[in-house]
BAKE-47625 format. One line per 2 residues: number of its first residue (from 1); for each residue x, y, z of C-alpha. Coordinates in nm, 2 decimals, decimal comma, padded with zeros to 4 digits, m for minus. Example, Ala and Ser with C-alpha at 12.3 -4.5 7.8 and 13.67 -1.06 7.14 Angstrom:
2
1) 01,23 m00,45 00,78  01,37 m00,11 00,71
# end
This chain:
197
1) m13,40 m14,76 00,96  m13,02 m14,87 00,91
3) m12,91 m15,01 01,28  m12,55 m15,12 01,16
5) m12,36 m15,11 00,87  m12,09 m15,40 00,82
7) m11,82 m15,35 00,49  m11,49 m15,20 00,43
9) m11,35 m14,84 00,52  m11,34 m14,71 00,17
11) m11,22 m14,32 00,30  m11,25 m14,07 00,60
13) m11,25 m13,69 00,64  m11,25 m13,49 00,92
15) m11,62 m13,55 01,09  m11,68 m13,87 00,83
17) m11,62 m14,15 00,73  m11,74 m14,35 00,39
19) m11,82 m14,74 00,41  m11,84 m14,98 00,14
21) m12,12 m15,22 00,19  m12,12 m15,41 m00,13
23) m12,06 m15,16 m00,35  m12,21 m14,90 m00,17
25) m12,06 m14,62 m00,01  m12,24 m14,50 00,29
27) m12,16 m14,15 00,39  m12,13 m14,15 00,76
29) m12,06 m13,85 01,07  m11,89 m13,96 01,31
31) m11,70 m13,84 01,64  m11,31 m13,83 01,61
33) m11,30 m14,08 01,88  m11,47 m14,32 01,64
35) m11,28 m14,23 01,36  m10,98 m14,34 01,55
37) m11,11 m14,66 01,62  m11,29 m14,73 01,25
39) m10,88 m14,80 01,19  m10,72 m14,71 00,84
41) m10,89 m14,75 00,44  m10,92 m15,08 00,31
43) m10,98 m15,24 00,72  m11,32 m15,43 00,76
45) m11,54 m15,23 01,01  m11,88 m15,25 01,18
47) m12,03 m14,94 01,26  m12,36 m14,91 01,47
49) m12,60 m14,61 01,30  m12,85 m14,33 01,32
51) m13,04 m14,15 01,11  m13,13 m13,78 01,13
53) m13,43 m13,73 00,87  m13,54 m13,32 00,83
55) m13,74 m13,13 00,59  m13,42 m13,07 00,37
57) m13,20 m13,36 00,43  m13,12 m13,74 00,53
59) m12,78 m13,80 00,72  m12,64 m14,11 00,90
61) m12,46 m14,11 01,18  m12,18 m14,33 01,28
63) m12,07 m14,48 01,60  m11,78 m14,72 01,72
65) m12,02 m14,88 01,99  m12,44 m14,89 02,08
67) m12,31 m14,68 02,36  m12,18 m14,42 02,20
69) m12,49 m14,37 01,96  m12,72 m14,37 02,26
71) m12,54 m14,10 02,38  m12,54 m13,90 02,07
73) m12,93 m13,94 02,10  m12,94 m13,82 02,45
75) m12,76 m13,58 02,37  m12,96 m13,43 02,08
77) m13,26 m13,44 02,34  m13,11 m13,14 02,48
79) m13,22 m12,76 02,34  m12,98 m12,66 02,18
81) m12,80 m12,95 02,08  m12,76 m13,03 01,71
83) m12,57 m13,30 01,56  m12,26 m13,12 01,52
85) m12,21 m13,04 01,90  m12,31 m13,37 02,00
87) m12,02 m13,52 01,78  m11,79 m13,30 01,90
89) m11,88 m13,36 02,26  m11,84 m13,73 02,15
91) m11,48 m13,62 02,04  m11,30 m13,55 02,33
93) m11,54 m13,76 02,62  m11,58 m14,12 02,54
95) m11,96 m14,24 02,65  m11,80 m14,36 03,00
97) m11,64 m14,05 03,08  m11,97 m13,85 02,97
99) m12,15 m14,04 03,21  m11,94 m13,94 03,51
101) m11,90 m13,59 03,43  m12,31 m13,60 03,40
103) m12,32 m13,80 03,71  m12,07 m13,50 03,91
105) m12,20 m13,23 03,77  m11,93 m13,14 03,60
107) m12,04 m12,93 03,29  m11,70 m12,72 03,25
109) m11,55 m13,11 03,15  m11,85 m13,10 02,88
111) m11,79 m12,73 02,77  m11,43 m12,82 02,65
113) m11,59 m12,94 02,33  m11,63 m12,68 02,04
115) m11,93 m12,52 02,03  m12,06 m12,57 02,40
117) m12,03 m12,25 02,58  m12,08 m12,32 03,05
119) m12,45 m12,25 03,00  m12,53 m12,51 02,75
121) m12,29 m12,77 02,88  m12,46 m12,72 03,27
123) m12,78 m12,73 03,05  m12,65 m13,07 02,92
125) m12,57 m13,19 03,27  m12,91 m13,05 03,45
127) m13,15 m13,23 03,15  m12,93 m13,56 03,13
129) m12,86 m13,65 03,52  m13,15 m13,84 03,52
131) m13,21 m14,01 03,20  m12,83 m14,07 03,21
133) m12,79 m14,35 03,50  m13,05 m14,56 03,32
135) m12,86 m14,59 03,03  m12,83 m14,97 02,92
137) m12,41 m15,07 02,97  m12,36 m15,38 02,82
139) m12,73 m15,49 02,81  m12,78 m15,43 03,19
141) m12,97 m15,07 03,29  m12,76 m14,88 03,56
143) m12,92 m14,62 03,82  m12,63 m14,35 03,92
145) m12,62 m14,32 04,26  m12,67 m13,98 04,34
147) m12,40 m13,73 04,38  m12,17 m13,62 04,62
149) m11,97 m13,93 04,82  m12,14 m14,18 04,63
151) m12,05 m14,06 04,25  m11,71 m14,01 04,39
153) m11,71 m14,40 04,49  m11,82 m14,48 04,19
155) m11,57 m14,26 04,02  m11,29 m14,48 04,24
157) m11,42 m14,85 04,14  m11,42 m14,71 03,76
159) m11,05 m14,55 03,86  m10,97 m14,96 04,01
161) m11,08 m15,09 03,72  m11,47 m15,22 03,76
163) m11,72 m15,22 03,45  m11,98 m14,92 03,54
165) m12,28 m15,14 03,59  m12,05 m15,31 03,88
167) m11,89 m15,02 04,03  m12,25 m14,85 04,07
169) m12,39 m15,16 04,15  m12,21 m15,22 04,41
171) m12,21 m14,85 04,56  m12,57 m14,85 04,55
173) m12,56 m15,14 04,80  m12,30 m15,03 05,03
175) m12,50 m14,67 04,96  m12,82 m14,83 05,09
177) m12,66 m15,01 05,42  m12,46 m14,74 05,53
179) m12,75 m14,48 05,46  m12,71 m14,10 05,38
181) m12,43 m13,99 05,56  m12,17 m14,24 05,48
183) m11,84 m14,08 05,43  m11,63 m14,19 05,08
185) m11,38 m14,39 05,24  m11,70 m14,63 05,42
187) m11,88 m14,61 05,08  m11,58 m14,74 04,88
189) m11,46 m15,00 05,16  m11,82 m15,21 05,16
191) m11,88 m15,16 04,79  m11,56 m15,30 04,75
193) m11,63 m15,62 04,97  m11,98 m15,64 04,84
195) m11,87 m15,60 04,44  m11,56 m15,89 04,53
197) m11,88 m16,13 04,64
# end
């Protein structure tokens, strides 16, 4: 299995890109988002990888960050999720922005990518809200707090600037003092104090 591939951007096209590893060029998918960031032909890049192996052919995937590729993997979890709608889901949500619209609920921000119609993107939402909180951010494994005033509090400390695994972190706490009915503004106001400690 190739994990990573480390070379030169030798060319890209519209859902690839090719890298030259030593004389190799390795096809590659990838998201427009990473194609953006992969920079322009001749530029050294590191790209982390996937491989999709079927009866009738081998393909490698591409991503800018780990992230990103685990998401591609959640998302080709999902019935009725190929390759092709996962990378263009990938396109217009980065892997942060995925995991809050999971996290809300919100499958109309998934079903603005091409080829997800509202009843595959709220299938999306309903399979991945609760594999998607314990996705690993930055080596550390992050449970969502659960909708409602909570996400939304989350959703702020992102919004103020806070890495994910803080933000939720910290709501979790303030989540767990205040109990069930804490109202957003409470909920943002002690995660706040208890993330500055």
């Amino acid at each position: 299995m190739i994990a990573h591939l480390k070379g030169t951007l030798a060319a890209t096209g519209a859902d690839y890109a090719v890298i030259d590893v030593n004389g190799v060029g390795y096809l590659v998918g990838a998201s427009a988002k990473t194609l953006e960031k992969l920079g322009i032909v001749g530029d050294p890049v590191t790209i982390h990888t996937e491989m999709l192996v079927a009866e009738d052919f081998i393909r490698l995937m591409g991503f800018a960050t780990a992230d990103e590729r685990d998401w591609f993997k959640l998302l080709t979890h999902v019935q009725g999720v190929g390759s092709k709608v996962a990378l263009a889901i990938l396109s217009i949500l980065a892997p942060d922005e995925l995991r809050t619209a999971v996290a809300r609920a919100d499958s109309a921000m998934i079903a603005r990518a091409n080829g997800v119609g509202p009843k595959l993107a709220q299938r999306i939402v309903n399979e991945l809200k609760d594999k998607a909180g314990g996705i690993a951010l930055g080596g550390v494994s992050v449970a969502a707090p659960a909708g409602g005033a909570a996400a939304d509090a989350v959703s702020a400390l992102l919004n103020l600037g806070f890495k994910p695994a803080e933000a939720s972190t910290a709501v979790s706490a303030a989540n767990d003092e205040l109990g069930a009915g804490a109202t957003l503004d409470a909920l943002v106001r002690l995660a706040l104090r208890k993330a500055a400690k």
